[in-house]
C-alpha positions, 0 to 999 in steps of 0.5 A: 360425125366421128371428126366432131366427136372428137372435139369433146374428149377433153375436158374442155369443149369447143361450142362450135362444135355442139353446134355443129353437131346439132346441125349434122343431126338435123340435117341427117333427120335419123333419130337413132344418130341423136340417141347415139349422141347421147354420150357425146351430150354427156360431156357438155354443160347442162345449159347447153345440153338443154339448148341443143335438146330444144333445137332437135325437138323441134326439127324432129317433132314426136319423132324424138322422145325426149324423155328416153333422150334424157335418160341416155344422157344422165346414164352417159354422165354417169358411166363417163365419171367412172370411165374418168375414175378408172382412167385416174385409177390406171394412171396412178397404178402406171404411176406406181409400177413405172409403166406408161397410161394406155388410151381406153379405146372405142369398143369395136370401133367398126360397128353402127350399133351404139355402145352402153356402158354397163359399170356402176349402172342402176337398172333403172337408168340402163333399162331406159336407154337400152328400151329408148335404143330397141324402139328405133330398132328396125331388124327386130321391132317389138310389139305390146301384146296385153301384158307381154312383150311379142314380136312378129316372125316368119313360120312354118311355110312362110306364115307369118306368126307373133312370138311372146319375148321371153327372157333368152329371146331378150338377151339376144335382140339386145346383143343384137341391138347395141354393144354392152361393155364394162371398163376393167383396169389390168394388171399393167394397169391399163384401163381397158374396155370389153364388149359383154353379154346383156346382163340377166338382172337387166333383162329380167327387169325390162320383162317385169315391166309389163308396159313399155313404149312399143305399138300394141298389136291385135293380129295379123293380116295375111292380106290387105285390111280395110281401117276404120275410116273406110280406106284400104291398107295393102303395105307390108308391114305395122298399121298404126289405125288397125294395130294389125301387122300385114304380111301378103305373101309375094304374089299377092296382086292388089286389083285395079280400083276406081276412085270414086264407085258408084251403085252401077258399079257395086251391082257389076261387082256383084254380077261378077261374082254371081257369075263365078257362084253360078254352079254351087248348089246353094239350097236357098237364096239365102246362102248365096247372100251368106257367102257374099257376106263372109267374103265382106266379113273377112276384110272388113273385119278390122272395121268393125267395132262390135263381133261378128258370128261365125260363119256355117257352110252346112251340106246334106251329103259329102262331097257337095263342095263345102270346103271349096267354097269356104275357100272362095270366101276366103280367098275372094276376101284376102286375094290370096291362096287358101294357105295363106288366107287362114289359119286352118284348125283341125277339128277333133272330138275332145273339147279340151283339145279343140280349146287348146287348138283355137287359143293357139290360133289365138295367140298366134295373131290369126285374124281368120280362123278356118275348121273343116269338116265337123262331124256330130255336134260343136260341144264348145261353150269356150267358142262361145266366149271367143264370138261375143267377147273382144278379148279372151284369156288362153291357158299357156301349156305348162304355165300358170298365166293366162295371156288375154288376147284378141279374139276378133277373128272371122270364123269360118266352118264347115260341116254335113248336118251339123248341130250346134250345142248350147248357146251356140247356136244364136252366134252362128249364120248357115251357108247350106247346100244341096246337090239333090244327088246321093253322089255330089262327088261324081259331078262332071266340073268340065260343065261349068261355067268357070270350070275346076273351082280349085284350079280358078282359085289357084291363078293370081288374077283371079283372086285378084278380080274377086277381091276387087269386087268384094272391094267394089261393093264395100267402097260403093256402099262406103261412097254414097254415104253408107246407106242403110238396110231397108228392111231391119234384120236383128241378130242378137249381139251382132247388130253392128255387123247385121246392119253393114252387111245388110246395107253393102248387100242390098245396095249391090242388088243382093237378095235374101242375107240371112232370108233363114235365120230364123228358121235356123235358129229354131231347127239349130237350138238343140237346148229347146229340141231336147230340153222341152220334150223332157222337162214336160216329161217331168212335170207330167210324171212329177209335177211342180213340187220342189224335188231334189236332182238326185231323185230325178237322177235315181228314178232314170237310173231305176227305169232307164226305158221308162219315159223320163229317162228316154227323155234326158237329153242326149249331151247328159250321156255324152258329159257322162262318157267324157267327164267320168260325172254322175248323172245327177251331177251332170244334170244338177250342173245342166239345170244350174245354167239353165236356171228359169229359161224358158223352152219352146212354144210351151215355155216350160221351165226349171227353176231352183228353189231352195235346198233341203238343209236336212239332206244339204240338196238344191231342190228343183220344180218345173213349171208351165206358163199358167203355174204361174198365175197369181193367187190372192193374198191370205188375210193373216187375221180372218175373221170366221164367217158363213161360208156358202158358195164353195165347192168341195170335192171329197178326197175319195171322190171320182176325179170330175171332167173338166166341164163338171159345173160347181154348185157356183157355175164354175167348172172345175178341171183336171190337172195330171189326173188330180182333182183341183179345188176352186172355191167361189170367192177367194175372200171366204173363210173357207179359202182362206183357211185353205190358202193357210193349209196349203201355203198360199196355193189354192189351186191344186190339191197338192196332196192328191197329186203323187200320195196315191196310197196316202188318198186310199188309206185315208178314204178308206179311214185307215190313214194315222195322221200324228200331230204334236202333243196330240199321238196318233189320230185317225180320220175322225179325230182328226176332222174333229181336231181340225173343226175345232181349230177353226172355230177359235181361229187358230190359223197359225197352228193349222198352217204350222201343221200344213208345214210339220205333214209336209207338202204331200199331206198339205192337199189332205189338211187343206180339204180336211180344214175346209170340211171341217169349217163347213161341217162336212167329213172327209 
């Protein structure tokens, strides 16, 4: 191209020559050649400029950007007028110090890379052309990442990684890319040209940016992916269907695979890995299936649209194999060794540091992320977050952004006994194991059928013939058209990955695939094991009144061996050691998200209910099912009648059994040791007045469940009862009081002061309102 170039350094041009350079650049069908040439497309008219731009887009197709083509050009334009400028300038001041014009020559006329003229340049145009130049780079490409500019490279051990671009990293992919050059006039007056380093100002511009023309990258893959229309991508380098970049290490062996698998196929494959498993202690059928299953999940990952949930190898004793399995699965799924095949996190006990080490793994691509060996409880509510959410937004250590990126990653962990906390445990499917012996360890591998696990797994072929009867299995079940389970299995957010398994495995011939999910559920919800048994604690020593957290909190602080305080779950304590909390916050925090949830087979819950605006508090109750039966509504203007058919307990009464009849048939029961009254018919006077005392609740004498001392002074007529503008009252007068507000119909004042005494006295006014409108004494 160097001899036609030449034709366009003067002022005039010859056409045949723009001809005959659109017809090199097609022939050369190299599309960093045409943006080379936009210097040259700079000095021809723009008639024909645009006549050769047609030519070249449609040899080259989409191939060619044109809009980035037309920015280069206009920049070109701009920096040959100044090039003429400075040319004019040098020969005028030649002219004046009698010295002759030097030729600006090309800047280091040896280098392919293309040459940007940095004089008088906008940011705008300059950032065009350079970004046009680094996306036909092949020596470094660049990637999009959420909002960051990211590219992939090696790391420790030959694992390939994805880098953020930040501004020095920049600067030296474009020094690297094309030569930056400024025109300078010296003192002889010659106009020279010098090659320059990329100006800070224009790196900084392109990084502002946020949005540029460069793939979008999810992960990487450090073995072969199945795309979303069922095909398999095992080529080194960017997948465009998968925006995955895959890098499989060099001894990675691709297995042999037939065209068109059929089910007798799948079901050889399936064999064959049984075959291998033969020897590991599953503790059930169903961890068999499990496994299979994750060995799918970890290449068929990129194709399936929804979450996946992590998978638990869990084991009763030490050295039962846990991890090694965990490495056949992931090995069987990639065809490539343990290092290689995930992103291995090391567990340690600090949530904050725990978070810290997945969102690295994150932000590094992983797209399989490996933790061994957990001890105690996975305390992780981020975890969470990253298995049901698509993307999730990592903290950057020392800064104030919070990169989202993709959290579709296969999670694999093992683990002796663990509990999952929280929500967890609905996002996780068991792989367990059982040696039936106090030392799995001591086992002779030499009685195997396939011998030493980790020496099987460390030869090429092997992992080669494991992946390819994962990928029998799937590509069967994909060929006859993608069948179905015969039996549904619902898994919570994770159906769409439920049914593909559930359809891969059975039509192999695998049974059992998640046969104890639920009974793994119910085992592993540590929220139910301890949250029940205390809330039902609570609501016996307690009841249903609304209570601040605070005294909960100071009546287990007071009695720590007493019931309630042996019944606070144990995370309280832990949140306590690790958060430096008081146990009132820590549980006022606990309650709030667990805000109307109900709990076991009794289906206890907590629930807010308003805030003591006097002592600014949220107040809580705990209620059982039945509390929440509903009761009639109050007439707000009834009318007073007979009132026959009702019963009335007296405050100083022995509290009934629950099969004492009531003078209507009725039998009236217990309630923590308290007596309850029930009137005959909801709509008598009676009841009504009661339903006003007490607020709309006619079921329980709530007085008489925690004023203990209140009900023995008032039997005993020692009890002061002080209502408004009337000073104190004794029993009798205030029966006398009562009987009188009934008789004018005074309905609002007796619930008024149904509020003013409060709900432990609201019992005492509602069964003394009653006695008074029958005539009886309290």
């Amino acid at each position: 191209m160097n001899a036609t170039i030449h034709q366009f350094r003067g002022k005039t041009y010859d056409p045949k020559a723009l001809e005959e350079l659109v017809a090199e650049l097609i022939a050369a069908q190299d599309v960093r050649k045409v943006y080379e040439a936009a210097e040259i497309f700079a000095l021809v008219s723009r008639g024909d400029y645009a006549h050769a731009e047609g030519q070249l887009k449609e040899s080259y197709g989409r191939k060619l950007n044109t809009r980035q083509l037309q920015l280069a050009v206009n920049e070109a334009r701009k920096a040959h007028a100044v090039a003429i400028k400075e040319e004019k300038r040098a020969q005028t001041q030649a002219a004046k110090a009698g010295t002759r014009r030097v030729e600006i020559k090309d800047v280091a006329p040896e280098d392919p890379r293309p040459r940007v003229c940095l004089n008088d340049r906008e940011l705008v145009g300059l950032a065009g052309e350079i970004i046009g130049y680094l996306t036909i780079c092949t020596e470094s490409p660049l990637y999009q990442r959420d909002i960051y500019l990211v590219r992939v490279r090696a790391g420790v051990g030959g694992k390939h990684i994805i880098e953020t671009i930040e501004e020095d990293k920049l600067s030296n992919i474009i020094a690297h890319t094309v030569v930056c050059y400024h025109v300078r006039v010296n003192e002889q007056g010659d106009a020279v040209a010098t090659s320059s380093a990329p100006p800070r100002e224009l790196v900084r511009f392109i990084l502002a940016q946020r949005s540029w023309p460069f793939p979008r990258l999810e992960g990487i893959a450090q073995g072969p992916v199945v795309r979303p229309d069922g095909t398999v991508c095992a080529a080194p380098g960017y997948d465009a269907a998968t925006a995955l970049y895959c890098a499989p290490s060099p001894d990675f062996v691709m297995p042999e695979l037939p065209a068109h698998p059929t089910q007798e196929d799948a079901k050889a494959a399936r064999a064959f890995i049984e075959y291998v498993l033969q020897d590991v202690c599953f503790a059930d059928r169903a961890g068999l299936a499990n496994i299979i299953a994750t060995a799918l999940t970890v290449i068929l990952r990129a194709s399936i649209k929804g979450n996946v949930p992590l998978s638990l190898v869990d084991a009763t004793r030490q050295g039962s194999a846990k991890t090694i399995l965990a490495s056949w699965a992931l090995v069987a799924g990639t065809g490539l060794p343990l290092s290689e095949a995930a992103y291995t996190v090391p567990w340690t006990d600090s949530k904050e540091e725990q978070q810290k080490r997945l969102e690295t793994a994150l932000m590094d691509g992983a797209t399989r992320i490996f933790v061994d060996n957990i001890r105690g409880v996975i305390n992780l509510s981020a975890l969470e977050d990253m298995l049901t959410l698509p993307t999730h937004a990592c903290r950057r250590l020392g800064k104030s952004e919070q990169p989202v990126v993709s959290s579709r990653a296969t999670w694999v962990f093992t683990g002796n006994g663990l509990r999952p906390s929280g929500d967890l445990y609905r996002r996780i499917y068991y792989i367990h194991l059982d040696a039936g012996m106090s030392r799995p360890e001591e086992r002779d591998p030499r009685r195997y059928a396939i011998g030493d696990m980790e020496e099987y797994l460390s030869v090429p072929e092997n992992r080669a013939k494991l992946l390819g009867a994962i990928l029998t299995m799937y590509l069967a079940w994909h060929e006859a058209g993608r069948p179905s389970a015969s039996e549904y299995i619902p898994f919570g957010s994770f159906q769409e990955w439920t049914n593909i398994m559930g359809g891969i495995l059975e039509y192999a011939g695998v049974t059992g695939f998640l046969a104890t999910h639920k009974q793994d559920k119910e085992s592993a919800d540590e929220d139910s094991e301890e949250w029940e048994p205390f809330l039902l604690t609570w609501h016996r020593l307690l009841g249903s009144d609304p209570i601040p957290v605070r005294k909960v909190a100071e009546m287990c602080g007071e009695e720590p061996k007493g019931e309630l305080a042996q019944a606070l779950p144990d995370y309280i304590y832990r949140d306590l050691g690790s958060l430096n909390k008081s146990m009132a916050v820590s549980l006022g925090n606990s309650l709030r998200n667990r805000n109307k949830r109900p709990y076991g087979k009794s289906g206890i819950r907590a629930e807010r209910c308003g805030e003591d605006k006097h002592n600014n508090r949220v107040l809580w109750r705990v209620l059982l099912p039945e509390d929440d039966a509903p009761t009639p509504a109050p007439d707000p203007t009834p009318t007073p009648s007979s009132d026959e058919g009702h019963e009335l307990r007296s405050p100083s009464s022995d509290t009934p059994s629950s099969d004492t009849p009531s003078s209507t048939g009725e039998s009236t029961s217990d309630y923590a040791g308290q007596p309850w009254y029930r009137p005959a018919s909801p709509d008598s006077p009676a009841s009504q007045a009661m339903q006003w005392a007490c607020g709309g609740d006619v079921m329980r004498a709530a007085g008489w469940l925690h004023s203990d001392k209140l009900r023995e002074r008032f039997a005993a007529g020692g009890a002061v009862i002080r209502l408004t503008g009337q000073g104190d009252m004794n029993p009798a007068a205030f029966t006398a009081k009562l009987r009188e507000m009934y008789t004018a119909g005074q309905w609002k004042a007796i619930r008024a002061i149904a509020q003013t005494l409060g709900a432990d006295a609201a019992g005492v006014l509602g069964q003394t309102a009653t006695s008074a409108a029958t005539g009886g004494q309290p």
